[in-house]
N, C-alpha and C positions, 0 to 999 in steps of 0.2 A: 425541483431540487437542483440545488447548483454545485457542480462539476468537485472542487473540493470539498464538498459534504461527502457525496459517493467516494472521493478518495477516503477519506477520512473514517469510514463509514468500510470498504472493503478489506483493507488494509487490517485494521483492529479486529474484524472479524474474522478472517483468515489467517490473521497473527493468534486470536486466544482459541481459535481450531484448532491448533498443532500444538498450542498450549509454549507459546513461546515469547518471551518476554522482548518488550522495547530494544533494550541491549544487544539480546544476541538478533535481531533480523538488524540491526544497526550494524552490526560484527560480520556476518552473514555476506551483506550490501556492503560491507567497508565502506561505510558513512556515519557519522556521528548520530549518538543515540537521539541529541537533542531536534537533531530535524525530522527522525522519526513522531518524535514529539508532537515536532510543529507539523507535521502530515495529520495527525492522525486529532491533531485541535483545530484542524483548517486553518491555520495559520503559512503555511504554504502550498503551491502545486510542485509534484516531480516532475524533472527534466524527465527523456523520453529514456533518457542512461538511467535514472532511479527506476524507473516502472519495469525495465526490464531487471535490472539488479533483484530489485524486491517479486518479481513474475518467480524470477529463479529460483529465489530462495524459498519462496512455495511449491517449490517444483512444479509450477504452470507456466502456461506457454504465456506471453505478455498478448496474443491475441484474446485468452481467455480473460485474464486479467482485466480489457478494455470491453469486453460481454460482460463482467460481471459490474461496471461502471454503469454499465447503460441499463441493463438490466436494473441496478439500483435505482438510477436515475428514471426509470420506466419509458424507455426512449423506444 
């Protein structure tokens, strides 16, 4: 599995965990909705500033955040 599938892939999962929509983790991260978008259709990777933005706004640490990549990724 390649690296933006697992973003793609944790991101949307932990976003419809808290039950929270595109928008507000875009509002959250002060980044526009649409590149959550494009995170979460693999159509782009986050700088190392969005993983922590988006770690936060899950209230996880961005080290867990990158456990939970690998982990997806079966690394």
């Amino acid at each position: 599995m390649e690296l933006k599938e697992a973003i793609s892939i944790v991101i949307k999962q932990e976003r419809k965990k808290i039950g929270m929509s595109q928008e507000e983790l875009a509002h959250l991260c002060n980044i526009d909705r649409t590149y959550i978008s494009l995170l979460e259709r693999k159509k782009r990777r986050p700088t190392l500033d969005v993983i922590f933005r988006i770690s936060y706004s899950f209230h996880i640490k961005p080290s867990t955040f990158v456990k939970m990549l690998e982990d997806t990724m079966h690394l």
